[in-house]
N, C-alpha and C positions, 0 to 999 in steps of 0.2 A: 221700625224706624228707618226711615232714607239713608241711602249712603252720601255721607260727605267727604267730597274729593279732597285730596291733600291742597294745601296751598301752592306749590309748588308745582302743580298740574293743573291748576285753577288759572295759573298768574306764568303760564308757559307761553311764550314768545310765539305770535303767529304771525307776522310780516317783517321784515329786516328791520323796520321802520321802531319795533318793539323789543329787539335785541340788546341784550345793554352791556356797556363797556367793550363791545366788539365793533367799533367804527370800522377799524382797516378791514374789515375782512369783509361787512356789511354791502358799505362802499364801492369794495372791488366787484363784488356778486353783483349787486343793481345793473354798475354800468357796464358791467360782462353781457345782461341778460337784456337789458333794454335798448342792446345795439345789434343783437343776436349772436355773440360772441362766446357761446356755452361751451366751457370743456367739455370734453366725456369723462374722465374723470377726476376727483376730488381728494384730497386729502386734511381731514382738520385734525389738530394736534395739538394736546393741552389736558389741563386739568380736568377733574371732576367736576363735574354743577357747572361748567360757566357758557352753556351755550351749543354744544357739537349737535347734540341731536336736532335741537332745535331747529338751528340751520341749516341741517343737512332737509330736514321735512320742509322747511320755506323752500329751498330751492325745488324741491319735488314741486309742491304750490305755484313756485313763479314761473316753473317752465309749461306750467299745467293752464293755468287760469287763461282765458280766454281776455278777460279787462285788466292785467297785467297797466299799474301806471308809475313810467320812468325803472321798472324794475321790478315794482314791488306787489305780489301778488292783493287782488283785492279783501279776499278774505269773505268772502261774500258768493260766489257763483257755489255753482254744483260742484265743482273738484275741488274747491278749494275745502267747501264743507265736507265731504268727504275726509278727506285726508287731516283735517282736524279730528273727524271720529276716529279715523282707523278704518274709515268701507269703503277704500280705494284701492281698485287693483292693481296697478301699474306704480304701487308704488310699494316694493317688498323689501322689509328689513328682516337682516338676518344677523341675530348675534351668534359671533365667532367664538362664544366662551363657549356655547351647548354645540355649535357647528362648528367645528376645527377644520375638519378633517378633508380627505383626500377626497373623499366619494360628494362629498356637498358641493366643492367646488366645479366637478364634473357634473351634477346633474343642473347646479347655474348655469354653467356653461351651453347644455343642449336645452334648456330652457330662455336662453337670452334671445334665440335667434328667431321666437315665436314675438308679431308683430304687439305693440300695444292695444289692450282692451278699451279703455275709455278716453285718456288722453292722449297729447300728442308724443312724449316721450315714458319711457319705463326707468324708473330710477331703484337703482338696488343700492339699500342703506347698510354698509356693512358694520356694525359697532364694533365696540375692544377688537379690530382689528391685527394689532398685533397679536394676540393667542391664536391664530392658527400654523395650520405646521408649514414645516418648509415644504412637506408635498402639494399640501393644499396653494401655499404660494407660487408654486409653478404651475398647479393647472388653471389657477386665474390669471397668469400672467399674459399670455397669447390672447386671451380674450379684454385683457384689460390695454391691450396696446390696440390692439382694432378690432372696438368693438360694433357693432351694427349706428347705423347714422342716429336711432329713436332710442339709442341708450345712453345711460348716464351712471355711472360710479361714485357715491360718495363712501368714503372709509373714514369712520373716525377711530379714534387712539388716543388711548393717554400715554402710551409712552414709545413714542414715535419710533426712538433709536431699534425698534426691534424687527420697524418694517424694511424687510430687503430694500437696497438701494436698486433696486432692479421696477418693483416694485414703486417707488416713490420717485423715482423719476418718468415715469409713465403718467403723473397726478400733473394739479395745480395744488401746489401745498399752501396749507395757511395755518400759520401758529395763531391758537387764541389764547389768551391773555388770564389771568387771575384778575377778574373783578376789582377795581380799588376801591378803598376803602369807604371813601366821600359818596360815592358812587352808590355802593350797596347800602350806605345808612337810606341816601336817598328814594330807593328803588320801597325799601322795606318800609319807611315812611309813608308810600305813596301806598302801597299795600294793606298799609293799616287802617289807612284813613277808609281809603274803599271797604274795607271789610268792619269798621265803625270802632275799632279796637282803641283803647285808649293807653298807650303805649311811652312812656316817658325814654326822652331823646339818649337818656346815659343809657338808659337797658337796649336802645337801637348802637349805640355804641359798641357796646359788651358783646352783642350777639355776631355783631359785623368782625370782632376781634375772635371770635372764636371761630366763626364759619372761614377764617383764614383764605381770601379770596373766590369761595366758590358760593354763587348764590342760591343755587339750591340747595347746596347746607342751611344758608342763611334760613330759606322760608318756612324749610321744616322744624328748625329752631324754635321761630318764630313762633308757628303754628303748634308746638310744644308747648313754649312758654304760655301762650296764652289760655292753653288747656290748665295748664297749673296754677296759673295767679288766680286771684278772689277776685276778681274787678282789673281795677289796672294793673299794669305788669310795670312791674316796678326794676330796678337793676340790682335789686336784694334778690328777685325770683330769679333769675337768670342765673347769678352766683351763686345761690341755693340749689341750682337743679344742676347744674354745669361745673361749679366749682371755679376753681380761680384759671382766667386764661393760660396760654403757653408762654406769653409775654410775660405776665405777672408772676409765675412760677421764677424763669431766667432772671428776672430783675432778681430776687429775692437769691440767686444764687450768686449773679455779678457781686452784688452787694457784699454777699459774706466772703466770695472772694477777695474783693477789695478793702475787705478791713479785719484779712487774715483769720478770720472767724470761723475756724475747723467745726467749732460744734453745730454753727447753725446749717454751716454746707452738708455736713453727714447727717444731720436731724432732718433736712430737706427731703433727703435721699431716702432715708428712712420711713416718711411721710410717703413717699412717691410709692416705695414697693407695699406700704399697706395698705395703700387705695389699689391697685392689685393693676399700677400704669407701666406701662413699656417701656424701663428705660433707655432703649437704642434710639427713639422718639424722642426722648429729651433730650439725650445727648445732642441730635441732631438738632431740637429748637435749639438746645444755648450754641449750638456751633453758627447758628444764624445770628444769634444776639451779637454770639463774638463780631462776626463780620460787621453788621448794624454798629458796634463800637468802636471798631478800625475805620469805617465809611466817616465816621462823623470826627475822631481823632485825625484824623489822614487829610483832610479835605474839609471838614467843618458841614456835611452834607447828609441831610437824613435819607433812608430807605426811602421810596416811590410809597409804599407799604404802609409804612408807620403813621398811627392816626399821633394827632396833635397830644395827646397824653403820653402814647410808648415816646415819641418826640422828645418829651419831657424828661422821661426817665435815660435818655439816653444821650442827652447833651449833659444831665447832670453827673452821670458815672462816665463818661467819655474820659475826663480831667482825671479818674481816678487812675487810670490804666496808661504805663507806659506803652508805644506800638514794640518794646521786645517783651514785656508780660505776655502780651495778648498774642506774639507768638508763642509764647510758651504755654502758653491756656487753649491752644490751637494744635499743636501737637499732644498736650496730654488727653483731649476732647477724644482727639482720632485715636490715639489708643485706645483708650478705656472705650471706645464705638466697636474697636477691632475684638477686643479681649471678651467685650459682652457675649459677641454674636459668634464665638467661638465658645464660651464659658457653656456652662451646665445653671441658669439662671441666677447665678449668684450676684446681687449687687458689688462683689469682694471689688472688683477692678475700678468701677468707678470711684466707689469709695476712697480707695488709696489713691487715685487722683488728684481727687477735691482735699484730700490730708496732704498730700505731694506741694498743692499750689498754696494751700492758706497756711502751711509751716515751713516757707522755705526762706521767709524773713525780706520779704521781695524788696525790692528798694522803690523810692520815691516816683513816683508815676512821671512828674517833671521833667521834661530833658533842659531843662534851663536852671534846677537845683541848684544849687554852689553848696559845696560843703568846704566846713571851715577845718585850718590842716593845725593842728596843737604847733604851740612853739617849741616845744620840747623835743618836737620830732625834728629839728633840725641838729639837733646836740649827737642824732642817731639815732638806727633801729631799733624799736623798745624789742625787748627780751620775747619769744615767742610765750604764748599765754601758755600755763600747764591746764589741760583738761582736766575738771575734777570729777570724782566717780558718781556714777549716776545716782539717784537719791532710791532705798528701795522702797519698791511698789505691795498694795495690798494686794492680798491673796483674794479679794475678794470678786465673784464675776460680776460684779454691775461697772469693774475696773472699766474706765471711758477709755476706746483707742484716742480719743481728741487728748484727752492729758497724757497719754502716752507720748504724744507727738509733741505735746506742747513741752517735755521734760526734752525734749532732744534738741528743738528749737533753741534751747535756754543755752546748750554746751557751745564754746566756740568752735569756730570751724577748725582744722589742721593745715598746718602750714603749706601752701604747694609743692609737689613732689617733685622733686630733682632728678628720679630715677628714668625720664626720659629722655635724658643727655647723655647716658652712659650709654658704650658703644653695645651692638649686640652682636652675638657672636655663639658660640657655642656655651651651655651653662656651665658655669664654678662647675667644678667636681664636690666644694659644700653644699650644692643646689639639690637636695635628695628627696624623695617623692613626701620622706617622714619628714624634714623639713617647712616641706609647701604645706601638710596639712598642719602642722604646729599651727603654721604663719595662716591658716584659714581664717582660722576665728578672729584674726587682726584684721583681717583685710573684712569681714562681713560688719564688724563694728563701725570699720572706717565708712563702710558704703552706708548702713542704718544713720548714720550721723548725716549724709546728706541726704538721704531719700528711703523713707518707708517702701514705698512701692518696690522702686529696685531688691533693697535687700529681703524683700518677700519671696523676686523672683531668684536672686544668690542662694536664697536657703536650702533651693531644689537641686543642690550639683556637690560635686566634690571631688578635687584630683584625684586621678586614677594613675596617674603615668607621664614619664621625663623622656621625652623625644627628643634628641642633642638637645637646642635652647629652649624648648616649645614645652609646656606644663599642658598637660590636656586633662581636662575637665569635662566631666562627665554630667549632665541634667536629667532630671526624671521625667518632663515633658519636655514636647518639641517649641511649642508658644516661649518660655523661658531659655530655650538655650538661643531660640530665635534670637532673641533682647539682646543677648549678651555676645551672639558670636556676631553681631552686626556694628549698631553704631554704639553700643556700650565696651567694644573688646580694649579701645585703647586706653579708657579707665582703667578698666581689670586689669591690663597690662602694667599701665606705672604702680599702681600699687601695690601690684605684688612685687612688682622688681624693687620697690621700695623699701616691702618689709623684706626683702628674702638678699639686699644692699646686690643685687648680682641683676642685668637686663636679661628678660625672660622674654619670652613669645607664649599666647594663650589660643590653642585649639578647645574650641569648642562639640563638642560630641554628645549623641541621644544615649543614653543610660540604655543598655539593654533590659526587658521584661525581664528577661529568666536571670536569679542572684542578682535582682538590683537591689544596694543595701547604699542606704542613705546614712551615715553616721556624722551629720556635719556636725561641730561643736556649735554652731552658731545659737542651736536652741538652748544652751546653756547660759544664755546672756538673757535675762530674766525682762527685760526690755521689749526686747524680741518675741521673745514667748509669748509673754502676754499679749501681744498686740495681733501676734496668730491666731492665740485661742480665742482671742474675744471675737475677731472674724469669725472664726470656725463652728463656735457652738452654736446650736440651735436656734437660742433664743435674741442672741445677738444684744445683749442690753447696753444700749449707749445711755450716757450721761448727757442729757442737752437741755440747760437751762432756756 
């Protein structure tokens, strides 16, 4: 049976004139080349799938072809055909992922100054460009500042920041672009049609939304899907083979954010690790949605990105998110990013994030709200409310952390602490190290009442020692003491000086390996407990209706 080329080597760019979505850089190359204004060396920089190789081999082409018109190679002569197959000499690519090293770059080097075999210049294509070493980048370097008059350099990169600046300013750099959106339905439209495929315009939708700017994601898709469907390719097949996009995913989490909905965010999350996805990768799509929801609350203005559907979904949950929510869904994104990719695989961190944000009883998205003030509060301060004790929990483990959260959500908050007015100074002499731990477990209940997450990382420490006014506290990991000995210290500060009625100072310290004994009370608070072990076991069973 014949081999059938991929779509995306079938439908690969061979004159500028057939590059898509890369105008500026197109553009600049023509009229560089059809005034004979040719760097010697190149630099492209950008994503996957949207064009570097391509245009790195047109320019080999357009400096090569002999009917070169306005720029643009004909596509047609001997070198041009050539260099479409791959049986052109003068034009050598080398990827820097299998060729790093020191020695490759030195034997380019006493190979450059041999003149060109067939055409009029020698173009040397260097890909993933940034993997090579720094030796390797100094012995290219002298040869890439002056190199013979019938050479040419192009470097491509997807992640430019890594190419020495010694190195990149010796180029002509051009950022290219992630494909948009309108743009790739179009391209893939036009693909279909040529290849007879009968293609409905939402599944051209779907695919353009999943290949996330690059189109050679896009074709290979394409060329997937169309192996899979019975006849036409429907936007069923796509979502059948692919599943739901990264937009689609985030929506459905804004969402449960914004209408406080602990079960469906942790059920989300839960779905994500048993489809067996990355989620440092999610993290970072909803960190994109977040911005996409700030752009369009802030300014009334969607992403360049956003096809006319995510558009939809995001002017109408815009209204739901105040811009300090969405700070605050912005800092707990980058934690739970940081804790991931430090953790041991566990979903545990994001999870108490997504519990953190939909139990914290967030207020009105509005900033034009009006709340109405009771008349009775003019007579005076009503009486602070009395906490009542928490209701007890089943022993059973299919116990939901989401109702865990949501019994704590339910208690009111505690009145503001006063104990940061009081002078500080050296501790009471009543301030004694068996004091501070009595007053531990008070102080761990008061932190669970505003935040799971924290008091998960509280659980891991335990006064050790009274330094004049300074209480130091010892944690069993470094991630957790981090938490606390930073922008959480001056919490831990008033509250202890609150229960302990005396102003304290909190050093925070790593628990040493050897006799570290952890005996905080706080697991005694049956709240707590649970809400550990249901993290902790095995099987992890949530409750998500």
């Amino acid at each position: 049976m014949p081999e059938r080329a991929a779509l995306y080597r079938r439908y690969r760019s061979q004159t500028f004139a057939e590059v898509v979505g890369q105008e500026h850089v197109t553009r600049t190359l023509r009229n560089a080349i059809a005034t004979g204004q040719v760097a010697h060396a190149y630099l492209l920089a950008g994503p996957r799938g949207i064009g570097k190789t391509s245009i790195a081999r047109i320019i080999a082409k357009a400096v090569n072809c002999p009917k070169t018109k306005n720029g643009d190679p004909c596509d047609a002569c001997e070198n041009c055909v050539q260099i479409r197959e791959g049986r052109f000499l003068d034009l050598i690519e080398i990827d820097a992922a299998s060729n790093r090293g020191v020695d490759e770059m030195r034997d380019l080097r006493e190979k450059v100054r041999f003149a060109p075999s067939q055409g009029t210049y020698k173009v040397y294509v260097i890909d993933e460009a940034h993997q090579l070493t720094s030796d390797a980048f100094n012995a290219l370097l002298k040869t890439l500042e002056e190199p013979p008059p019938y050479v040419i350099f192009v470097l491509a990169t997807t992640e430019s920041q890594k190419i020495p600046a010694t190195i990149v300013s010796r180029t002509q750099r051009f950022d290219l672009r992630r494909i948009p959106h309108k743009t790739m339905v179009q391209q893939l439209a036009s693909i279909a049609k040529s290849e007879k495929m009968q293609v409905e315009p939402a599944a051209l939708e779907a695919i353009s939304r999943h290949a996330q700017g690059s189109l050679r994601d896009a074709e290979s898709i394409l060329d997937q899907v169309a192996t899979f469907a019975e006849g036409k390719v429907r936007v069923e097949d796509v979502d059948e083979l692919l599943g739901a996009t990264d937009w689609e995913e985030t929506s459905v989490l804004f969402d449960a954010i914004a209408a406080n909905d602990a079960s469906k965010a942790v059920g989300l999350v839960r779905t994500l690790v048993d489809d067996g996805r990355d989620l440092r990768l999610f993290v970072r799509r909803s960190m994109d949605h977040m911005r996409a929801l700030v752009l369009v609350r802030a300014s009334d203005m969607l992403p360049e990105t956003a096809t006319e559907s995510v558009g939809a979904v995001l002017r109408r949950q815009a209204p739901l998110f105040s811009l300090d929510r969405l700070a605050k869904i912005a800092h707990r994104l980058i934690e739970a990013e940081q804790q991931l990719r430090t953790g041991e695989g566990t979903p545990l961190p994001l999870e108490l994030a997504l519990l953190d944000l939909t139990t914290d009883g967030a207020s009105s998205p509005s900033p034009t709200t009006k709340q109405t003030v009771p008349q009775a509060a003019a007579a005076g301060p009503a009486p602070a409310p009395t906490r009542p004790a928490p209701a007890p929990l089943s022993p059973s483990r299919s116990q939901s952390v989401v109702d865990l959260a949501e019994r704590r959500a339910q208690q009111p908050a505690r009145p503001a602490s006063t104990a940061d007015q009081r002078p500080v100074g050296a501790a009471s002499p009543s301030v004694t190290l068996e004091r501070v731990r009595t007053a531990w477990e008070g102080l761990l209940e008061r932190t669970q009442e505003r935040s799971i997450a924290k008091a998960a990382q509280l659980v891991k420490a335990e006064p050790v020692a009274i330094e004049g006014g300074t209480v130091v506290i010892a944690f069993s990991d470094d991630f957790a003491r981090n938490i606390w000995a930073d922008r959480q210290r001056p919490e831990l500060e008033r509250d202890l000086s609150d229960l302990l009625g005396a102003a304290v100072r909190v050093r925070c310290v790593k628990q040493p390996a050897a006799g570290a004994t952890n005996t905080q009370p706080a697991t005694e608070d049956p709240m707590l407990r649970a809400a550990l072990e249901t993290f902790r076991r095995p099987d992890r069973i949530l409750e998500v209706e």
